[in-house]
Every structure is written in structure tokens, then in C-alpha cells.
N, C-alpha and C positions, 0 to 999 in steps of 0.2 A: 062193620066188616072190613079187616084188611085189603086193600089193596094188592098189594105185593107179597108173594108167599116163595117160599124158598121149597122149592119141589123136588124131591132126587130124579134123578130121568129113567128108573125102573116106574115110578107114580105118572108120567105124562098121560095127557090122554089128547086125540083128537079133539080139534076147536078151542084150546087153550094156546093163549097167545105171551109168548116167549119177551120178556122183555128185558134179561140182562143173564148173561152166564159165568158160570165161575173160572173164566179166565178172559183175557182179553179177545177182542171181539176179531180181532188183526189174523189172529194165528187160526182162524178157523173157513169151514168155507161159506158159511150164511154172507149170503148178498147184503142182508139190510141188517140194521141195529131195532129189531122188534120185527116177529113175525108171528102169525096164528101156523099153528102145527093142522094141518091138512091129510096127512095121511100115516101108513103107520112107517113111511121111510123116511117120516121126518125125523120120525120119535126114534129110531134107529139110527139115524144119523147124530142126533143129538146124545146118545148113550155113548157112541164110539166118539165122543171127543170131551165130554161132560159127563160131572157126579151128579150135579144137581144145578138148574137154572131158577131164573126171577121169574115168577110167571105173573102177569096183572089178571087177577081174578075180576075186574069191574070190565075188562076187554075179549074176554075169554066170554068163548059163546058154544052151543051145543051143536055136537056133532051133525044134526039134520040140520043147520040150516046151511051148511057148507057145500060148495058145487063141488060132484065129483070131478077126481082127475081123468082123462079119457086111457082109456088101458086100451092098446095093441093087441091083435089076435094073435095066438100062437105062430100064424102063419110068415112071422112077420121078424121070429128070433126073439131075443132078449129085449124085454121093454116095461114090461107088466111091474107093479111095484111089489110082487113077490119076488119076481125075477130079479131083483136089485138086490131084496134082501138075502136071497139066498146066493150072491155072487159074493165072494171074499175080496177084499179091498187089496188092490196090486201095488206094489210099492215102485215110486218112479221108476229105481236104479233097476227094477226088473222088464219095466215096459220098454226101458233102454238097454239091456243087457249087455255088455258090450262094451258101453263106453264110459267116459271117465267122468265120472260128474262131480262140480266142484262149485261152490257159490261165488257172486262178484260181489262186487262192493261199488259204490258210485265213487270215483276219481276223479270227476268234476262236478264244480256247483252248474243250475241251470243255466246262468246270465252269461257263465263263458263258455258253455256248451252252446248254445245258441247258434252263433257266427258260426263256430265249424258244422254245424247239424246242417243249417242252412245253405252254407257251399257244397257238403257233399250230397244233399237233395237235388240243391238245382243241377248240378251236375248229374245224375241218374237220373234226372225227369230228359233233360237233354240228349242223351244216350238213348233212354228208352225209347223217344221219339226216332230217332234213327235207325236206330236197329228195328223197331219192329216196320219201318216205312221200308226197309229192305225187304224183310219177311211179305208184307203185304206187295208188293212188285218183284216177290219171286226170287230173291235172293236167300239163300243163306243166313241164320242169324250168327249172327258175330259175338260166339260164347266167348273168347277172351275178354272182349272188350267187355260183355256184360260183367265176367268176375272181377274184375282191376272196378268197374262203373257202383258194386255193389260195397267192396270191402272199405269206402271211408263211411257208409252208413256202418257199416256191423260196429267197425270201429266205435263210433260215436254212441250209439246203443250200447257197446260194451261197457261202457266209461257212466255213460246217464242217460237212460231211456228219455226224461222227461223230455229234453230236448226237438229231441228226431221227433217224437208224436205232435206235438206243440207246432212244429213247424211245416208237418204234412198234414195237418188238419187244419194250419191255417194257408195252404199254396193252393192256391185254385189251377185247375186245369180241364179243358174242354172236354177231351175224353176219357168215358166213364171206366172203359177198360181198365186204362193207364195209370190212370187215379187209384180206379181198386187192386190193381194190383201194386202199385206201390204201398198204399194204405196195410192191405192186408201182410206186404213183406214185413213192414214197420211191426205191425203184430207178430208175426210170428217169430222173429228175432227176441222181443222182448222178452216173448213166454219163454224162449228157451234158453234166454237168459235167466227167468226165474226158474228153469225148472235144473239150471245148473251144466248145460251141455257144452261142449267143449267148442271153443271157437271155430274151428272150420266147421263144424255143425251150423251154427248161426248163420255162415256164409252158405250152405245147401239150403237153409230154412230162406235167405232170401231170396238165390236163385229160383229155390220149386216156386215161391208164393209169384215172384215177376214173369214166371213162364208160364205158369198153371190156364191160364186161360189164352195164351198166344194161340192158341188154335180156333178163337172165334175171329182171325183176322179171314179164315177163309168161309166164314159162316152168313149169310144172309144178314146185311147190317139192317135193313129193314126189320127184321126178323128180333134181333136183338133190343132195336128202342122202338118195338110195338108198344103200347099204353092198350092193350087189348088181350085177352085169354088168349092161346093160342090153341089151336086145335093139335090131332093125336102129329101128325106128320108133320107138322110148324116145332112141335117140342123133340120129335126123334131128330131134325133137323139141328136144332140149338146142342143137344145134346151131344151131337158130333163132334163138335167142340174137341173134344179127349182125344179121340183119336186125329183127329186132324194134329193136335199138339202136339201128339206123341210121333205122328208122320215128319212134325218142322224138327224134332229135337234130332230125330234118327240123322234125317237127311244134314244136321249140324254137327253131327257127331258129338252131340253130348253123351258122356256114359255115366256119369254120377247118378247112381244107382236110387237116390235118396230125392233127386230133382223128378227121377222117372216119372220115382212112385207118387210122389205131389199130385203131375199132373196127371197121372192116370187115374188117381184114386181119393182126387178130396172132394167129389160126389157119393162116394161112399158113406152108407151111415152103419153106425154099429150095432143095431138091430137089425141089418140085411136090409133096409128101408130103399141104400141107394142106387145108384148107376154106375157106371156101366154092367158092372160086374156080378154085381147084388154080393158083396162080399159081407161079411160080417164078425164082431169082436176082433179077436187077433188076427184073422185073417188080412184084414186093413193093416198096412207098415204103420210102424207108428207116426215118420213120418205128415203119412198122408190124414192120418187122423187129425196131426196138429192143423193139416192146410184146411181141410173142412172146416175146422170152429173157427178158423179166424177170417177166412173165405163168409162165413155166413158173417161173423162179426160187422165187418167192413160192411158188409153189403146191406145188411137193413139198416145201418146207422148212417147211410148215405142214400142221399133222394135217387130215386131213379125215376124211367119214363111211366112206369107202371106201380110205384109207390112212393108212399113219403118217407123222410126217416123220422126214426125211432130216436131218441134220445137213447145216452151212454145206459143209462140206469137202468131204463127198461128192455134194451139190448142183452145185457147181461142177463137181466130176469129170465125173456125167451130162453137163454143158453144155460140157464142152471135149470128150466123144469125141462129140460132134454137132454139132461143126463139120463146116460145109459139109454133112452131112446135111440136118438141119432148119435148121440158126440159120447165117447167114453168118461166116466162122472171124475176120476182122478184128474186128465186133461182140463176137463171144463174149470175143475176149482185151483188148478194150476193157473189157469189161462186171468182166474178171477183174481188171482194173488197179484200176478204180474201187471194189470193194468188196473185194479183197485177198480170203483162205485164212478167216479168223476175222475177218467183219464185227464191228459193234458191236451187242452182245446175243449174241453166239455163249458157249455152255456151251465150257468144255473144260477138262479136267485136266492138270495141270501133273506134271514130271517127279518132284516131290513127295510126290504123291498125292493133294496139293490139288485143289480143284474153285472156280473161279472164275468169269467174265463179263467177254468182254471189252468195254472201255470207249472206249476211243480210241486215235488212231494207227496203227489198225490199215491203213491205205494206205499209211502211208511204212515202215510196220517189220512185212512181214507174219506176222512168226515171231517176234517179240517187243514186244507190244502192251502198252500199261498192264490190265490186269485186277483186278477189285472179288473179294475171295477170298470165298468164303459157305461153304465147308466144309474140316475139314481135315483132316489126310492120313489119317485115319480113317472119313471123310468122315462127320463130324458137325458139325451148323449149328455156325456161330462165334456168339456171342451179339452182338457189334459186326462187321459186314462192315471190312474194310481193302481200300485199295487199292494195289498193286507195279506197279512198273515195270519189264518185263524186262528193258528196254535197260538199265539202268544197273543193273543188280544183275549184281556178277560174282562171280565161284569165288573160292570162302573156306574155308580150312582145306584144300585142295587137292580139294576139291569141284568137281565139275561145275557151268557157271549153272544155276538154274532154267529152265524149258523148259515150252512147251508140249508133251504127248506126242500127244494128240487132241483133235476135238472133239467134243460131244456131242450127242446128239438135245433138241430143247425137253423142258423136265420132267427129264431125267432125273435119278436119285436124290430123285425126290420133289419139285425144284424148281418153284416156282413165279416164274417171272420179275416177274409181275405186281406179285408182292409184295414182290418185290427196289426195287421202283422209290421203299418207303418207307424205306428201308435207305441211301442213297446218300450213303457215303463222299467227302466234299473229296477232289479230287486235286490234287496239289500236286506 
């Protein structure tokens, strides 16, 4: 019995597992390199970008014994995987209508983007602390100082993402807030850098993502790093958050129209799921769509008091089977483009048994990124970190290449990213 069969994608069917397509794997928006087709908006999704895929017939197993996917009640708007298929696929330049979009290019390698990514983080970690210790004692927030505080990050994102992410995933900082909202600015600059948006665009993308939550400065901090369910009146409380934000912005005279909508509306989900407003589809700016996915991104891929994180990979996962759920499905495989499977700062183990971090390139080469190795295949610290390049390392001695096999949750084996960041290997 073959193996491998060459299927058109009119012939798919449920519980056959997808193992190569007839184009590269890069320009599409499947998460992983091999998956079982699960429903029928796999098999739909896979028609609209493919004539015909690999399928492994010895991996490929019958439709009962597959868990269903959980479907949304009507009550609840667009979500059902009927409702996917029967929704027509929106083209960016129309979710952005309006404005100019045009692609970048990387203008710097990672090793010399570094230094600058670096200075202009700490310098908007420094800021942020300021500024929002005024908000918290009742001042004013100081939107100037925030846009002059944001634009050497856009800068450095515009030039080469890998950098900026590499370097706020590896700066540790005490509060979680601060953190995530930096974290999540860093996201959402990149994606709209991959989705082609015009530079003072990028600089509203960082602004909404760094205010978006200023409004739990007046929230019960208690309340916030409970490690406990909260009850109905403990969550309308948290949930205030929004408006409290949208009270700091008025009172600062922000009017960027684009920042508003961030922080009023990246609880919104696009089946009507979310808060405040219960808004749904286009109803949601598109801004505030982008601040939800990367708002949620940040947030399970970084520990909190009440969970652990999620490694990069299975982060993603959560955000591609909620499409069109919560997050709009064009966004989410935008979002998936721009930050690729193993962002930079992602742990993961090599087919080795090495344990490395990846470093850069991880957008153009998502399964074979440059990575900084910090332990080896016994997984014991290396006393000097090095750094490999998987693209160009091939099978030797009739060896398989090196490979990533997974990726890791923050910390694991002990690691401290934080302190990887005095360890940093020339790449060359």
C-alpha cells in the first residue's frame, strides 16, 4: 500500500492527514507542516489555496474517531463552521479601505539591529514606568512623551522585526501590565507590518496596544493577580478596565481615533462573544480586532498569577482554531504570517536533544531559523552559548539535518531568558 498519494482537494475527506502541498508551505496559512483535516473548513480552506495535496494514507484515520469541534449557538453570531464557509474571504486592502498599503523589506541584519532594538526598549520601558506612575497618582498621561517614547521602536520593527521581539522577550520586568503591554505593542507593529500598513499606522498600532489596558491602574490590584476564579461582580469589576481607559485617554486629550478604538474594543470578539459592547464582525474597527489577537497572544504566552504559559507554537494553535470565532480568520493568518511557528525568543529543542532560542529569520524560514544553543543534548548549560543556522547546516555522514522537534514553554529546564540576554553570541 502506498503511502503517500497525491489527492486533488475536490477528493479530501475528513480524518486524512495532510502531509505536503502543492506549493510551498510559507505562502499559506496552515500552522504546522502535516495535519489531519478535522472538519469540512479544513477541506475548504485547503481547495481555496491548493489543486491537490500529499496525503499519508498509513496516518490518515476515519472520520469517527475524530473529536468533534465545539460549534457556537446561533445566539452568539458568526462562529459555526457553516458560518465560515458560507462567509466570502475579505481582502486586506478592503478590511483597511482607506489606506495605503505597501510591503517592507528588512534594511537590517539581526546582530546590528540588536543594539538599537535594545536602547529604544529600555528607553520605553523607562517612560512607561513614568508615565503610567503619574496616571496612577492622578496625573495626566503625557501622550507626547509617549509618541516621541514609541517611534525608535516602530523605527526598528520597520527596518527588522526579529530584533525588537528577541529583545522584549528576553527583558524581564516586574509588572505584568507593563510587560504585556509592551509585549503585545511589539506584536501588533509587526503584523502591521506584515499586513503592509503605512507607518504612522504602526505608530497608532503601538500607542492603542501600550494604553489599551491603562485603565486597570484604577482597577482593584488585588483583583487583577487573584490565582482564584472570580465571582460575577469581582469580573464586572476587572472588566471596567475600558472604561476607566477610555476616562485616562479623554481626560489626556488623546484624539487618535485608532488608539480610542484599541482600548475600547480589543475585548470584542467577532462572533458578538465579547465586552463591553458585544459588537461583532465589522462592527469591531479593524484596528481593535488587530489589539484582541495580539492582546490574547501576549497573554497566554506569558505566566500569569492564575496560569502558566503556553509555548509560541501552541499559542498560535489556540488563535488559528478561533478563527472567525473570536478573532477574524484573514487577521489571525496575517498575524500567523508575521510572527511565523517559533517567533524570536521562542525555547525549543532541536532533533539533537539540544535546547536552544531562536534568534532570527524566523519569518522567512519558519522550521529552520538561526538559533543561539544554551544546552546540550544532555541538556546541560553550554559554558559559551553558539549560534547555528538551520538553513544551511545539511546531513552529514548520511544523518538527517538538524531540526527543530518542539517548542518550549518560557523557563523551561531551568532557563532564564532574561539572562541569556548577557550571553549573546555574534551571528554570522
Amino acid at each position: 500500500m502506498l503511502k503517500t498519494l497525491k489527492v486533488p482537494t475536490v477528493d479530501l475527506d475528513i480524518g486524512m492527514y495532510v502531509s505536503g502541498l502543492d506549493r510551498p508551505w510559507l505562502g499559506t496559512p496552515f500552522v504546522t507542516q502535516g495535519f489531519f483535516i478535522e472538519s469540512a473548513d479544513d477541506i475548504e480552506r485547503l481547495r481555496q489555496h491548493c489543486d491537490w495535496v500529499l496525503v499519508d494514507s498509513r496516518r490518515s484515520h476515519k472520520p469517527k474517531v475524530l473529536r468533534p469541534k465545539p460549534v457556537r449557538s446561533p445566539e452568539t453570531g458568526a462562529g459555526t463552521d457553516k458560518n465560515r464557509l458560507e462567509r466570502r474571504r475579505v481582502p486586506i486592502r478592503q478590511i483597511f479601505h482607506g489606506r495605503t498599503i505597501a510591503p517592507y523589506s528588512d534594511d537590517t541584519y539581526w546582530e546590528d539591529e540588536q543594539p538599537l532594538a535594545n536602547e529604544a526598549l529600555d528607553t520605553l520601558v523607562h517612560d512607561i514606568d513614568d508615565m503610567f506612575g503619574d496616571v496612577s497618582g492622578g496625573q495626566k498621561l503625557n501622550v507626547i512623551r509617549l509618541r516621541k517614547s514609541v517611534e525608535p521602536v516602530v523605527d526598528s520593527i520597520s527596518r527588522n522585526p526579529d530584533a525588537c521581539l528577541w529583545v522584549a522577550r528576553l527583558k524581564r520586568h516586574d509588572k505584568y501590565t507593563y510587560k504585556h503591554s509592551l509585549g503585545a505593542s511589539i506584536w501588533a507593529v509587526s503584523m502591521g507590518r506584515q499586513l503592509g500598513l503605512p507607518r504612522h499606522d504602526l505608530r497608532s498600532l503601538a500607542m492603542g496596544c501600550m494604553l489599551m489596558d491603562v485603565g486597570k491602574l484604577r482597577v482593584d490590584q488585588e483583583l487583577l493577580q487573584a490565582d482564584r476564579e472570580l465571582n460575577v461582580e469581582e469580573m464586572a469589576e476587572v472588566a471596567s478596565h475600558v472604561n476607566h481607559g477610555l476616562d485616562i485617554l479623554q481626560e489626556s486629550g488623546v484624539m487618535n481615533q485608532d488608539v480610542l478604538d484599541m482600548v475600547a474594543h480589543h475585548h470584542e470578539r467577532y462572533d458578538g462573544s465579547g465586552y463591553p459592547a458585544g459588537l461583532h464582525n465589522n462592527q469591531i474597527p479593524p484596528f481593535a480586532r488587530i489589539a484582541g489577537i495580539v492582546d490574547t497572544y501576549d497573554a497566554i504566552t506569558t505566566a500569569r498569577s492564575y496560569a502558566d504559559a503556553l509555548s509560541p507554537s501552541d499559542a498560535i494553535k489556540v488563535l488559528y482554531r478561533a478563527r472567525d470565532l473570536d478573532f477574524q480568520a484573514e487577521l489571525v493568518e496575517a498575524f500567523i504570517q508575521a510572527i511565523g511557528i517559533y517567533p524570536a525568543g521562542t525555547l525549543v529543542e532541536l532533533s539533537s536533544g539540544e535546547v536552544g532560542v531562536v534568534v532570527a529569520e524566523y519569518r522567512t524560514r519558519r522550521l529552520r531559523p538561526k538559533v543561539m544553543i544554551l544546552l546540550d543534548e544532555k541538556k546541560r548549560q553550554l559554558r559559551k552559548s553558539r549560534v547555528i543556522d538551520l538553513q544551511e547546516l545539511s546531513a552529514a555522514n548520511g544523518n538527517l539535518p538538524l531540526s527543530i522537534v518542539r517548542s518550549l514553554e518560557p523557563e523551561a529546564f531551568g532557563i532564564d531568558l532574561a539572562d541569556v540576554a548577557s550571553r549573546i553570541a555574534p551571528v554570522s
